[in-house]
C-alpha positions in Angstrom: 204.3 16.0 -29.4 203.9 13.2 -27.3 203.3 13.1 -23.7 206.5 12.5 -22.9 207.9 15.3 -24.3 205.3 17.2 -22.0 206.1 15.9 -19.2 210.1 16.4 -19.4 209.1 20.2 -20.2 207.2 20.5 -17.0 209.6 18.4 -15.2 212.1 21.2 -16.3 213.8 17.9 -18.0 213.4 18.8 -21.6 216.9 19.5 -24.1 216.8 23.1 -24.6 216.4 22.3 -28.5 213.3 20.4 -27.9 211.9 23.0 -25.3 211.9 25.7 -28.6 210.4 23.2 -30.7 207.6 22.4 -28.1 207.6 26.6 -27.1 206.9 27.2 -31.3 204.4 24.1 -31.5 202.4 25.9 -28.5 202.5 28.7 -30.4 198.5 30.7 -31.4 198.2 29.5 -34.7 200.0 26.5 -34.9 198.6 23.2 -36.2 197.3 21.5 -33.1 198.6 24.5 -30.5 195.3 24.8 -28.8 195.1 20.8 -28.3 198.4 20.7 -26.9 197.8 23.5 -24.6 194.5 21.7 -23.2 197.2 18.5 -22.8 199.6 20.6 -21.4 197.3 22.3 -18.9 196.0 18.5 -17.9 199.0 17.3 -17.4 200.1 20.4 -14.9 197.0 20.3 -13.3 197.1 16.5 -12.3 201.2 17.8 -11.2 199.7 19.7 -9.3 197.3 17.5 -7.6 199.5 15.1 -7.2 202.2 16.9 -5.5 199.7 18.3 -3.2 199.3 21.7 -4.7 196.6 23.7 -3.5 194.7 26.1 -5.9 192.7 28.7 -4.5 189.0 28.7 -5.5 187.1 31.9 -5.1 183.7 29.9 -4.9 183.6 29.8 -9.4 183.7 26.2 -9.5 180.8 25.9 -6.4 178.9 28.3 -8.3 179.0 26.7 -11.5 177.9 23.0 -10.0 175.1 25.2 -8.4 173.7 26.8 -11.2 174.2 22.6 -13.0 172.2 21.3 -10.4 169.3 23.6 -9.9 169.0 23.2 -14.3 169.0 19.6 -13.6 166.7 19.7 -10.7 164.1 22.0 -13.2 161.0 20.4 -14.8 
């Protein structure tokens, strides 16, 4: 699946026939599913940021550059 093809699905664009082919391809188990989820997930994150979508952050991200930089900062 090409990029393309992702972006009509999240655009709500995508043939019905092609949105069950991509829905099947995303499938656990598929060739390449986990691959194309990651890409999928990009792509709807960067959507997201884009279009000015906020995501809530409980403080996980924070916490996880925290605990980077004091490992960093460690002899």
């Amino acid at each position: 699946m090409n990029d393309e093809i992702l972006s009509a699905f999240l655009d709500d664009e995508l043939p019905p026939d092609h949105v069950a082919a991509l829905l099947e391809a995303l499938q656990e188990g598929a060739p390449g599913s986990a691959e194309l989820r990651d890409r999928l997930t990009v792509m709807q994150l960067i959507k997201d940021a884009v279009g000015g979508v906020e995501a809530p952050d409980d403080g996980f991200t924070l916490r996880i550059l925290a605990r980077l930089r004091a490992q960093r900062s460690r002899p």
